[in-house]
SEFIFI-414050 format. One record per atom (N, C-alpha, C): residue number from 0; chain; x, y, z negated. Coordinates in steps of 0.2 Angstrom, whole numbers, plus 2048, in hexadecimal, padded with zeros to 3 digits. Example, Ala and Ser with C-alpha at 12.3 -4.5 7.8 and 13.67 -1.06 7.14 Angstrom:
2
<site n="0" chain="A" u="842" v="7E4" w="7D9"/>
<site n="0" chain="A" u="83E" v="7EA" w="7D9"/>
<site n="0" chain="A" u="842" v="7F0" w="7D9"/>
<site n="1" chain="A" u="840" v="7F5" w="7DD"/>
<site n="1" chain="A" u="844" v="7FB" w="7DC"/>
<site n="1" chain="A" u="840" v="800" w="7D9"/>
This chain:
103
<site n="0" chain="A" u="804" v="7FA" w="800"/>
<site n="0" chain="A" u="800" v="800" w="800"/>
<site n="0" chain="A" u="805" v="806" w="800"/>
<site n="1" chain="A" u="804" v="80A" w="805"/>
<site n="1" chain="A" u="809" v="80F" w="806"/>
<site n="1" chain="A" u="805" v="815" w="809"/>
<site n="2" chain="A" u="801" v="818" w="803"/>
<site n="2" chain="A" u="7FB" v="81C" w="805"/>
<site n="2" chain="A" u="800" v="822" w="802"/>
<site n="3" chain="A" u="800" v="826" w="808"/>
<site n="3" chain="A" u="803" v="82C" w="808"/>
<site n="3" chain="A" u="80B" v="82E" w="805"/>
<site n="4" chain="A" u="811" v="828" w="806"/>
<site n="4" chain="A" u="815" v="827" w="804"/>
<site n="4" chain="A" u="81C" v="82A" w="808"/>
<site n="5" chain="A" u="81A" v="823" w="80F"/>
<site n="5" chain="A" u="821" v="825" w="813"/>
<site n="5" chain="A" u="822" v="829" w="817"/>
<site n="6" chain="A" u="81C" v="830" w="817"/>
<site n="6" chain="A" u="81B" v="835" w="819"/>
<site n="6" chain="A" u="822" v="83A" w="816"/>
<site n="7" chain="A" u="821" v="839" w="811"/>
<site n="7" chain="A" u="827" v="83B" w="80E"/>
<site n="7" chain="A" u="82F" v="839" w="810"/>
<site n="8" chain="A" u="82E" v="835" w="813"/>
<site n="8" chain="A" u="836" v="832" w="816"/>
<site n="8" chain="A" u="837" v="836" w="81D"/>
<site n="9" chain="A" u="83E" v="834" w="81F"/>
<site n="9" chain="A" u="841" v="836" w="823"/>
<site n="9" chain="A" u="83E" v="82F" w="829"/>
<site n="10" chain="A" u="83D" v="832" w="82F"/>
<site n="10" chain="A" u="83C" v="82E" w="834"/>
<site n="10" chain="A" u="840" v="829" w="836"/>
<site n="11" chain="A" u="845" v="829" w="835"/>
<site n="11" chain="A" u="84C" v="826" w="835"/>
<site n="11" chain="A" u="84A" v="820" w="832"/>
<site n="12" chain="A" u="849" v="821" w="82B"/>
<site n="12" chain="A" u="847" v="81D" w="827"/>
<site n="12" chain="A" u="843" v="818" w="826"/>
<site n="13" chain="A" u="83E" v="818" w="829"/>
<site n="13" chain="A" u="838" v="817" w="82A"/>
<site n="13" chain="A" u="838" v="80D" w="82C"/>
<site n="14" chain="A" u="83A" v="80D" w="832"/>
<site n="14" chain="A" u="83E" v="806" w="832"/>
<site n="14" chain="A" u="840" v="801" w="82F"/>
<site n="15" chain="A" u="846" v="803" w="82B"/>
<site n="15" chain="A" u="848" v="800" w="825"/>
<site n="15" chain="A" u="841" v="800" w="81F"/>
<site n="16" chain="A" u="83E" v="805" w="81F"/>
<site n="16" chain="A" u="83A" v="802" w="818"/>
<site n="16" chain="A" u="835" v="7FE" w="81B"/>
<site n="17" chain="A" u="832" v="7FE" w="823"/>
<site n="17" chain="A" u="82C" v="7F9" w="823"/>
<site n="17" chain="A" u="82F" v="7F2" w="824"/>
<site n="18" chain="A" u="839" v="7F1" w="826"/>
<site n="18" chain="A" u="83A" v="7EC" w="827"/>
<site n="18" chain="A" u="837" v="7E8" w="81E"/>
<site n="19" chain="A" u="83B" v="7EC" w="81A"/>
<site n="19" chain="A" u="839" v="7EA" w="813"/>
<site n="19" chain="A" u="833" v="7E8" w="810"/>
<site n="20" chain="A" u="82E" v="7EB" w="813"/>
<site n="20" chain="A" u="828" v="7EB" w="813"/>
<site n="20" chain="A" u="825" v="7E4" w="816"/>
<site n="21" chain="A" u="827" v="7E2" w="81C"/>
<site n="21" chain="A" u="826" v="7DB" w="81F"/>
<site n="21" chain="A" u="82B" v="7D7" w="81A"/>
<site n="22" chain="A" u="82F" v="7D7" w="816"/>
<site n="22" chain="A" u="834" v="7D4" w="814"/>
<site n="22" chain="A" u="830" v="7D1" w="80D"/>
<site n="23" chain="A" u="82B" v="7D5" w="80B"/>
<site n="23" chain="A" u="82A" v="7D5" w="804"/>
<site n="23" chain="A" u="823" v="7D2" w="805"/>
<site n="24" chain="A" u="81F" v="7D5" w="808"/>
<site n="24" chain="A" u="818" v="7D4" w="80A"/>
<site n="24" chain="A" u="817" v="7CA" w="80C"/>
<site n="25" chain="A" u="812" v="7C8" w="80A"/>
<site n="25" chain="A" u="80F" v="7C1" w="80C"/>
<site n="25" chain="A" u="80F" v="7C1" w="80F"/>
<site n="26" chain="A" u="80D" v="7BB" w="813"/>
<site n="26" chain="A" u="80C" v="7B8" w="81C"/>
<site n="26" chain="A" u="805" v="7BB" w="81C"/>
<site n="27" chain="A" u="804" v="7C1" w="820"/>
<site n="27" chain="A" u="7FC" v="7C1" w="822"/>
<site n="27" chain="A" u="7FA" v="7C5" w="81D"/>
<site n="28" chain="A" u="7FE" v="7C7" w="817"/>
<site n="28" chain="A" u="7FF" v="7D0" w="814"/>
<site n="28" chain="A" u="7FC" v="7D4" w="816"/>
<site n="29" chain="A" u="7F8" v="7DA" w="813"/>
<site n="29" chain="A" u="7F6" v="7DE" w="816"/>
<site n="29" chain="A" u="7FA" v="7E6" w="814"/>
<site n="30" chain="A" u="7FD" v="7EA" w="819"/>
<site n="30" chain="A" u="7FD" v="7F0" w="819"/>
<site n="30" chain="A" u="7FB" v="7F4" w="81A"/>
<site n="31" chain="A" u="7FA" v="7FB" w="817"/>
<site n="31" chain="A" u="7F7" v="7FF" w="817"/>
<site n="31" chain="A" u="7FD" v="806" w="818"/>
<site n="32" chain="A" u="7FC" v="809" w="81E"/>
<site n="32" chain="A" u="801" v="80F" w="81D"/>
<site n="32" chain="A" u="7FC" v="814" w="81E"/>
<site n="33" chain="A" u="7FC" v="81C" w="81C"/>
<site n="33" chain="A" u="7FB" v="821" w="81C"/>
<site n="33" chain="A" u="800" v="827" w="81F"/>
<site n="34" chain="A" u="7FE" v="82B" w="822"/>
<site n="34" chain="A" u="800" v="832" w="824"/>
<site n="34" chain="A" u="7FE" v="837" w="825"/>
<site n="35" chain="A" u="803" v="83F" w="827"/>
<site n="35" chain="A" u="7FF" v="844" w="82A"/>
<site n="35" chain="A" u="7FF" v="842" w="82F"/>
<site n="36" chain="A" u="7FD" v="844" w="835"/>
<site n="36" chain="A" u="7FB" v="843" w="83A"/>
<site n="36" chain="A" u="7FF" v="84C" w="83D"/>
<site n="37" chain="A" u="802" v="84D" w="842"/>
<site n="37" chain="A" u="807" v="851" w="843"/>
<site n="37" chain="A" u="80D" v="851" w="848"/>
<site n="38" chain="A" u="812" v="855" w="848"/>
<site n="38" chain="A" u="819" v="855" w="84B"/>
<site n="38" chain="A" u="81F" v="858" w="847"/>
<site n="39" chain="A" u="825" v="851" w="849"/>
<site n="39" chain="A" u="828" v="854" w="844"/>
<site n="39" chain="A" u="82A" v="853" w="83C"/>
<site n="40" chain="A" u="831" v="855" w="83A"/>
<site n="40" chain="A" u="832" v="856" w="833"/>
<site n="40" chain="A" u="832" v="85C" w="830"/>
<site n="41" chain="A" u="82E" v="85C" w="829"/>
<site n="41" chain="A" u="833" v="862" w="828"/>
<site n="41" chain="A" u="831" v="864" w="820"/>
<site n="42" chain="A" u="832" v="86A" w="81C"/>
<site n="42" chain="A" u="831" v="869" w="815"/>
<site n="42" chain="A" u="829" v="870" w="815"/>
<site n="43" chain="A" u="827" v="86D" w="812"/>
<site n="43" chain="A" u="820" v="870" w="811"/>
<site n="43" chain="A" u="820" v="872" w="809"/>
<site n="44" chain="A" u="81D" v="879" w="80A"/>
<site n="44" chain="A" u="819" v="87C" w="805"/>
<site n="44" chain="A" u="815" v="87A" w="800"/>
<site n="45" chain="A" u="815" v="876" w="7FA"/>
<site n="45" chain="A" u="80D" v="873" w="7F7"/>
<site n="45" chain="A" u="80D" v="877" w="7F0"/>
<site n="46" chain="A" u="809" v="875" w="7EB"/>
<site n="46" chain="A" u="808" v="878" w="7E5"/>
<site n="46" chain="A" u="80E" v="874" w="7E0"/>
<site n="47" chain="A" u="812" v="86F" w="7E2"/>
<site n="47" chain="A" u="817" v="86E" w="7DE"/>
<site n="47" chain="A" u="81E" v="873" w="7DF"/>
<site n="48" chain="A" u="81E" v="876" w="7E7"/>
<site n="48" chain="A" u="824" v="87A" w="7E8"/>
<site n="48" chain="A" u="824" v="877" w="7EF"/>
<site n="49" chain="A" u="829" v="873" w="7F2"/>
<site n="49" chain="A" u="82A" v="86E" w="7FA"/>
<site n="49" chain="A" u="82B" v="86A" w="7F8"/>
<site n="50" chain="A" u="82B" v="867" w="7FD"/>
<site n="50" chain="A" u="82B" v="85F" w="801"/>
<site n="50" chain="A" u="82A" v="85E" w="806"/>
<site n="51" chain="A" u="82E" v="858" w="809"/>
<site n="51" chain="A" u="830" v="856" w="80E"/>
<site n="51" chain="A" u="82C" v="852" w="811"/>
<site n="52" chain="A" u="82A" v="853" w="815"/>
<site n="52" chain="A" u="823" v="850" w="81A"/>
<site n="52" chain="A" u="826" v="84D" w="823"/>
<site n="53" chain="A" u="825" v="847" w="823"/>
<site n="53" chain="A" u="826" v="845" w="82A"/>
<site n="53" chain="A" u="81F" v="844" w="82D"/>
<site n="54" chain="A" u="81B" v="847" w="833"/>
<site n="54" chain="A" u="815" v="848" w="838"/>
<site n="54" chain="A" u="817" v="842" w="83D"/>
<site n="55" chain="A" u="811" v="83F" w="83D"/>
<site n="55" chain="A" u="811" v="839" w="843"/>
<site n="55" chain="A" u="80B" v="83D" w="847"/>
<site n="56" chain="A" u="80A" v="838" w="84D"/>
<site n="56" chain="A" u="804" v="837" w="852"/>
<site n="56" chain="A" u="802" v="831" w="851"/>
<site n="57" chain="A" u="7FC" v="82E" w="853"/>
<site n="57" chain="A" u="7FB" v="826" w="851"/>
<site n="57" chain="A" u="801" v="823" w="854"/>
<site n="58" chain="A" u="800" v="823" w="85A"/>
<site n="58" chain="A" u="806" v="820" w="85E"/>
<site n="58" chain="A" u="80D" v="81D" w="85B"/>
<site n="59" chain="A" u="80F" v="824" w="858"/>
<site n="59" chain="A" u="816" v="823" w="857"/>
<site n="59" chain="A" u="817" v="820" w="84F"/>
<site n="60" chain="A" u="813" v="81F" w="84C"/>
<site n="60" chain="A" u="810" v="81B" w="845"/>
<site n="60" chain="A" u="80F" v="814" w="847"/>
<site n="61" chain="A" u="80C" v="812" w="84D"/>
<site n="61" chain="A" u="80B" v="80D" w="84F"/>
<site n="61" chain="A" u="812" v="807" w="851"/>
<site n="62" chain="A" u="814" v="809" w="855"/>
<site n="62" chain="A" u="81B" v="808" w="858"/>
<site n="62" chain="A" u="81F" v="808" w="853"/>
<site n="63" chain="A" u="822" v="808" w="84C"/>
<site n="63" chain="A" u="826" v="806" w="84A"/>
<site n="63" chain="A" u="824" v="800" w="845"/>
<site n="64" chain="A" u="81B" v="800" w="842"/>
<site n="64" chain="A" u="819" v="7FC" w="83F"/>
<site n="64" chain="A" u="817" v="7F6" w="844"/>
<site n="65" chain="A" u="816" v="7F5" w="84A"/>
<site n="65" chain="A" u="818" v="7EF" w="84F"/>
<site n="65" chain="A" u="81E" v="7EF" w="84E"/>
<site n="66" chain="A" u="825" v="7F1" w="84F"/>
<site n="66" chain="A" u="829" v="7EF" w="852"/>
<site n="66" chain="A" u="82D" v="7EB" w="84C"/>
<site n="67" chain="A" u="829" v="7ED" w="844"/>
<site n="67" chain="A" u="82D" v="7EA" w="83D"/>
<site n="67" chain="A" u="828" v="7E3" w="83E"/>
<site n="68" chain="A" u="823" v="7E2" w="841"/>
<site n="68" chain="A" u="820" v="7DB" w="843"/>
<site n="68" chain="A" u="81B" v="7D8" w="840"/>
<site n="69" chain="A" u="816" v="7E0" w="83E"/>
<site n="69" chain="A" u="810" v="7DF" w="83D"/>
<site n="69" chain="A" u="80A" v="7E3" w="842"/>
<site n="70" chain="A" u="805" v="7DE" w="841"/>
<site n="70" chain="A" u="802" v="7DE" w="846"/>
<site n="70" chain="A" u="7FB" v="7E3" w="842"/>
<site n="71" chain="A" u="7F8" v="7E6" w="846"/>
<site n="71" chain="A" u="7F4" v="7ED" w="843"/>
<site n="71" chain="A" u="7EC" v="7EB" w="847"/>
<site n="72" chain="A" u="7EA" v="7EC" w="841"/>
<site n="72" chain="A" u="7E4" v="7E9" w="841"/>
<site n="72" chain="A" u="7DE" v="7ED" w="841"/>
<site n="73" chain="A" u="7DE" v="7F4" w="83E"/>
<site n="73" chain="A" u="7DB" v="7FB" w="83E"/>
<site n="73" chain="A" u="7E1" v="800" w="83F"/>
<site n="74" chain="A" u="7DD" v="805" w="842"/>
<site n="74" chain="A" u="7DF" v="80D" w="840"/>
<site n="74" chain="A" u="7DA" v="811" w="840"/>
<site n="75" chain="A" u="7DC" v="817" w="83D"/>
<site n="75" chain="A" u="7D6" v="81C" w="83B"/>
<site n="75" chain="A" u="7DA" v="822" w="83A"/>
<site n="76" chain="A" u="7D6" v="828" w="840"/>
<site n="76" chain="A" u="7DB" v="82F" w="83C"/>
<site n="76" chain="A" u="7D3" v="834" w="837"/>
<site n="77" chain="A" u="7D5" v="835" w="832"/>
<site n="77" chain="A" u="7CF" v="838" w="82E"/>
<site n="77" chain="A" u="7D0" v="83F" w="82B"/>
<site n="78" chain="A" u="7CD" v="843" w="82C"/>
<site n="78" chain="A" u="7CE" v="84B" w="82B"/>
<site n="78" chain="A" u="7CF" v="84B" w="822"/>
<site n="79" chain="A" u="7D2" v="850" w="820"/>
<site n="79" chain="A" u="7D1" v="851" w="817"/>
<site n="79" chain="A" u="7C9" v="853" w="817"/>
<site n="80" chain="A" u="7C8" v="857" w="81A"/>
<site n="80" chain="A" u="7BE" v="857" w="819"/>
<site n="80" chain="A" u="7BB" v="850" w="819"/>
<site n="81" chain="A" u="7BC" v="84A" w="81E"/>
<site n="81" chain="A" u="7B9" v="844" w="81C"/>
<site n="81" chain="A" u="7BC" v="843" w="815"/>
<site n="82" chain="A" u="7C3" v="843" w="814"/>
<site n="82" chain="A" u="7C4" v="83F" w="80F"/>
<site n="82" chain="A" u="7C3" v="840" w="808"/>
<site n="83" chain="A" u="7C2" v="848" w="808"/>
<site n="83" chain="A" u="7C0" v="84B" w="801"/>
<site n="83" chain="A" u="7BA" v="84D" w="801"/>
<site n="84" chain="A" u="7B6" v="84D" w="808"/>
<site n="84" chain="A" u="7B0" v="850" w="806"/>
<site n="84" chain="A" u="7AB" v="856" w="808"/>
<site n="85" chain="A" u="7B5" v="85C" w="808"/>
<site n="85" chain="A" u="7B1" v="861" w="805"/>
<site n="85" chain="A" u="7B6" v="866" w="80C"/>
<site n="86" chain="A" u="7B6" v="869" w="80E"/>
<site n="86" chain="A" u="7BB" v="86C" w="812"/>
<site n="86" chain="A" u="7BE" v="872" w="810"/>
<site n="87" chain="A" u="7C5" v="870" w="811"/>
<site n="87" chain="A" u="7CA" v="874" w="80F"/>
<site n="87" chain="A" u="7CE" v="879" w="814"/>
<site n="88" chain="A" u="7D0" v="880" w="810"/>
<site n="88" chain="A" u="7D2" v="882" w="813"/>
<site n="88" chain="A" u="7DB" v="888" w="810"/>
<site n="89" chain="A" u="7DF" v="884" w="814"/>
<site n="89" chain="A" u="7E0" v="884" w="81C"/>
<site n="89" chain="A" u="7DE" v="87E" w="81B"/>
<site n="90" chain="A" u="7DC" v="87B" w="822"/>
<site n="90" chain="A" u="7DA" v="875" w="826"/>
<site n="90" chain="A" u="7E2" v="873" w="825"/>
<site n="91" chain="A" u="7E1" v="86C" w="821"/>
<site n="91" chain="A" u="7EA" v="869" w="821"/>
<site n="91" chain="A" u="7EB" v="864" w="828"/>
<site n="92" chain="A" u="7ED" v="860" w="826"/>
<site n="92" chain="A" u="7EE" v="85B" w="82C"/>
<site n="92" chain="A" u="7E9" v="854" w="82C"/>
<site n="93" chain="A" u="7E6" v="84F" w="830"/>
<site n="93" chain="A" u="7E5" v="84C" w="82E"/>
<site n="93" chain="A" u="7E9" v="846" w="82C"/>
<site n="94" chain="A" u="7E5" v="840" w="82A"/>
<site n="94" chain="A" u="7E8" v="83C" w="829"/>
<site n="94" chain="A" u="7E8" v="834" w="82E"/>
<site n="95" chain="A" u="7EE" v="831" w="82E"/>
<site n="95" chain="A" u="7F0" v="82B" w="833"/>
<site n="95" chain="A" u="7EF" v="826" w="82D"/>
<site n="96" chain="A" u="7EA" v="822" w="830"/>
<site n="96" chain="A" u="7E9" v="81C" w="82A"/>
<site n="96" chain="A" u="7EC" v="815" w="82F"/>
<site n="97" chain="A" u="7ED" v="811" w="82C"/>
<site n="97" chain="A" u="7F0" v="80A" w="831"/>
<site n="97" chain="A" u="7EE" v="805" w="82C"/>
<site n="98" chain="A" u="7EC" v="7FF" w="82D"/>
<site n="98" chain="A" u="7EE" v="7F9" w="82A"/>
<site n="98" chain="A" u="7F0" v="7F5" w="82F"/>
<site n="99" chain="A" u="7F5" v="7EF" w="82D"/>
<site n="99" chain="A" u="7F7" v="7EA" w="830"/>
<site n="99" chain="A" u="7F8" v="7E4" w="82D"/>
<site n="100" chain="A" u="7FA" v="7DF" w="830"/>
<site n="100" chain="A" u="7FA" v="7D9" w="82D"/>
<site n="100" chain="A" u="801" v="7D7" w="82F"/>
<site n="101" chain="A" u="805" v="7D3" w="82A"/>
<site n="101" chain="A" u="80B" v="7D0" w="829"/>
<site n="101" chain="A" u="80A" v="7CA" w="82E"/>
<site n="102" chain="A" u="80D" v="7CC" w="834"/>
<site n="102" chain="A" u="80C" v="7C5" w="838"/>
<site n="102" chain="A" u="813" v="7C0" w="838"/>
């Protein structure tokens, strides 16, 4: 479960942790990854001070969670209005959901 996690990593990185991920997870496991939806790294303004935020397209979230050799079973991109309800503003980014399975 990596709900809103390796958004915080470097893209670079990303690899090696779903290799690890396939590594730890049961045969037939399920994955769940989360992101912004975006372009890009870079360090973002929040109520804590920054942080480092890496921005997918489905596509490109796609492509490394195949190529670590899970098979994706859903996606879903969902706005923070669905997901809280209520709509905020600034409009932030949506959100990249995935599940997959440890094939």
């Amino acid at each position: 479960w990596a709900c809103a996690s390796i958004l915080n990593l470097k893209k670079e990185e990303v690899p090696t942790v779903l290799s690890e991920f396939k590594r730890i997870l049961k045969p037939e496991g399920t994955l769940f990854i989360s992101v912004k939806e975006g372009i890009g790294e870079s360090m973002v303004p929040d109520q804590a001070g920054e942080r480092f935020f890496s921005f997918y397209s489905l596509d490109e979230l796609k492509k490394p969670i195949q190529e670590a050799g899970f098979k994706i079973t859903h996606t879903k991109i969902i706005s923070d209005k669905e997901l809280t309800g209520k709509a905020v503003e600034p409009v932030k980014p949506n959100w990249i959901c995935i599940y997959a399975v440890n094939s």
